[in-house]
C-alpha positions as a Markdown table, in Angstrom:
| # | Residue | x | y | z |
|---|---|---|---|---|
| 1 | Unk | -4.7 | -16.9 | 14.4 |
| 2 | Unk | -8.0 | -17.1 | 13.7 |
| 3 | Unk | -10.8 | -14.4 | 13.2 |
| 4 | Unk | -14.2 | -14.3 | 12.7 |
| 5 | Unk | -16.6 | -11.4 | 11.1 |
| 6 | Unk | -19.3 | -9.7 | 12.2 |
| 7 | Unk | -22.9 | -9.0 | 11.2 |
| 8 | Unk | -21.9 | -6.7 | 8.6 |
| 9 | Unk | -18.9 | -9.1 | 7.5 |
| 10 | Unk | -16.3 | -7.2 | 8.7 |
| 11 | Unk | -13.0 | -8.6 | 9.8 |
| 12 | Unk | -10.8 | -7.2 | 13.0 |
| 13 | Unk | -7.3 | -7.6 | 12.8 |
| 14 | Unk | -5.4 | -7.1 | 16.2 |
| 15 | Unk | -3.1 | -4.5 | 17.2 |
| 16 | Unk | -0.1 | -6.0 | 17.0 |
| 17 | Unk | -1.0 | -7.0 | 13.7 |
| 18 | Unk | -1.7 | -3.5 | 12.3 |
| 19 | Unk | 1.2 | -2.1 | 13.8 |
| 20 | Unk | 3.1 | -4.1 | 12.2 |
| 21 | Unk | 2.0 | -4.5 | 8.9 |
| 22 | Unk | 0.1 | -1.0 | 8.3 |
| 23 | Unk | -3.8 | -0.3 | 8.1 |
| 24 | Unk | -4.5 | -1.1 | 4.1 |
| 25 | Unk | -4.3 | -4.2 | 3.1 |
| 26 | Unk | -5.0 | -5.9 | -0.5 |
| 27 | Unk | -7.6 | -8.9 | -0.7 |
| 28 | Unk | -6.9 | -11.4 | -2.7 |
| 29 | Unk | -9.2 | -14.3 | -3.7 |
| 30 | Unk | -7.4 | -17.7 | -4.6 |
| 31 | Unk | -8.9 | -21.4 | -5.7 |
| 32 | Unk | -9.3 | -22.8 | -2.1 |
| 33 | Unk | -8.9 | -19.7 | 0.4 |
| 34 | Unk | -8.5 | -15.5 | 0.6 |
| 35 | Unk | -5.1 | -14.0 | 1.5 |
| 36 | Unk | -4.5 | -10.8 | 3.0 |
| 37 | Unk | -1.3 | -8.6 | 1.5 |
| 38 | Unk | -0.3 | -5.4 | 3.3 |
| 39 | Unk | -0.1 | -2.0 | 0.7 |
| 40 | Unk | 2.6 | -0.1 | 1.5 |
| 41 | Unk | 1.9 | 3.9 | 1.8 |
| 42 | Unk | 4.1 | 4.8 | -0.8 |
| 43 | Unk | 4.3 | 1.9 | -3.0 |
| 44 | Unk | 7.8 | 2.5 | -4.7 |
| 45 | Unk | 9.1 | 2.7 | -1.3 |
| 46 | Unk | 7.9 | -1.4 | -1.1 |
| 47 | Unk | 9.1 | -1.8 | -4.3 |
| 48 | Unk | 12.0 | -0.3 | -4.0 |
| 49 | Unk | 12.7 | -2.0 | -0.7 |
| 50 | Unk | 12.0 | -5.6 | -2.2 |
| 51 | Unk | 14.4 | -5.3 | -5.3 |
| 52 | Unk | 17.4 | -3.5 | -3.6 |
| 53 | Unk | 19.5 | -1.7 | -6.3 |
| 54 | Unk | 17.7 | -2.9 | -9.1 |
| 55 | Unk | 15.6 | 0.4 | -9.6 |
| 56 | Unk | 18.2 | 2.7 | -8.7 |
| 57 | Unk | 18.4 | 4.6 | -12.0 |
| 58 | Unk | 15.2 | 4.3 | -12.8 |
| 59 | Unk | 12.9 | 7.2 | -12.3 |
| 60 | Unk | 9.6 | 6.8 | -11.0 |
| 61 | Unk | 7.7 | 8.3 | -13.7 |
| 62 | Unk | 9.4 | 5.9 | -16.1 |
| 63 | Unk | 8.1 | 2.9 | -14.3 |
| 64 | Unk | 4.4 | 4.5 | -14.1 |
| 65 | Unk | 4.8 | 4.4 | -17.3 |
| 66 | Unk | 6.1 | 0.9 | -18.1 |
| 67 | Unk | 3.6 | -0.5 | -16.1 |
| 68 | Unk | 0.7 | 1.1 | -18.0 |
| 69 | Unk | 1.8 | 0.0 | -21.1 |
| 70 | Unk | 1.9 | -3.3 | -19.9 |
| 71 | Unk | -1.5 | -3.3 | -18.9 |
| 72 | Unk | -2.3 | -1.8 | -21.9 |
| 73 | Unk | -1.1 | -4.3 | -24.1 |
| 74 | Unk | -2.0 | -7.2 | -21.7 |
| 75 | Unk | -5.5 | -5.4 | -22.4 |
| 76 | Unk | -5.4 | -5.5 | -25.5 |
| 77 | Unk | -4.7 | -9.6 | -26.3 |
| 78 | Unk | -7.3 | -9.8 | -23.8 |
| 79 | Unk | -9.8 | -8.1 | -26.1 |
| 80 | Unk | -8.1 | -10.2 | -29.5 |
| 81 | Unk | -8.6 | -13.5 | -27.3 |
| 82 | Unk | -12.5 | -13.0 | -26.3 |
| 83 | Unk | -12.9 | -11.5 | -30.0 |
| 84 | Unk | -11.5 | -14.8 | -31.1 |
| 85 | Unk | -13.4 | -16.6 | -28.9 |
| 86 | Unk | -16.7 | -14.9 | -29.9 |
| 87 | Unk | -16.3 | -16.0 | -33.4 |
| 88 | Unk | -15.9 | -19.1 | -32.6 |
């Protein structure tokens, strides 16, 4: 399928296509083209439905709060890398 935009850049997407996959979608940018990934409306629902089991006994504001530490700390050695980089 292919689409084009409009004036104001902005993309259609069909029906069919929204029905099935929902109304928000992520954008993602990558080396040679741009990929659209449907956001589920409750995101642990998706999550949930993509690892089975796996969560089960975990509560959800225990992975809200695994996943800001990890961005925390991946913020962090972001900030020592360029800091290390700027003394260079």
């Amino acid at each position: 399928m292919s689409k084009s935009t409009d004036e104001r850049g902005r993309l259609y997407l069909p029906k069919a296509v929204r029905e099935r996959f929902g109304e928000q979608y992520r954008i993602v940018e990558l080396p040679s083209h741009v990929a659209l990934f449907p956001v589920d409306e409750d995101p642990l629902d998706g999550l949930q439905a993509a690892v089975g089991d796996a969560l089960a006994e975990t509560d959800a504001d225990e992975l809200k709060s695994d996943a800001r530490e990890g961005v925390s700390r991946e913020v962090r050695a972001e900030a020592t890398e360029r800091s290390r980089n700027d003394g260079e």
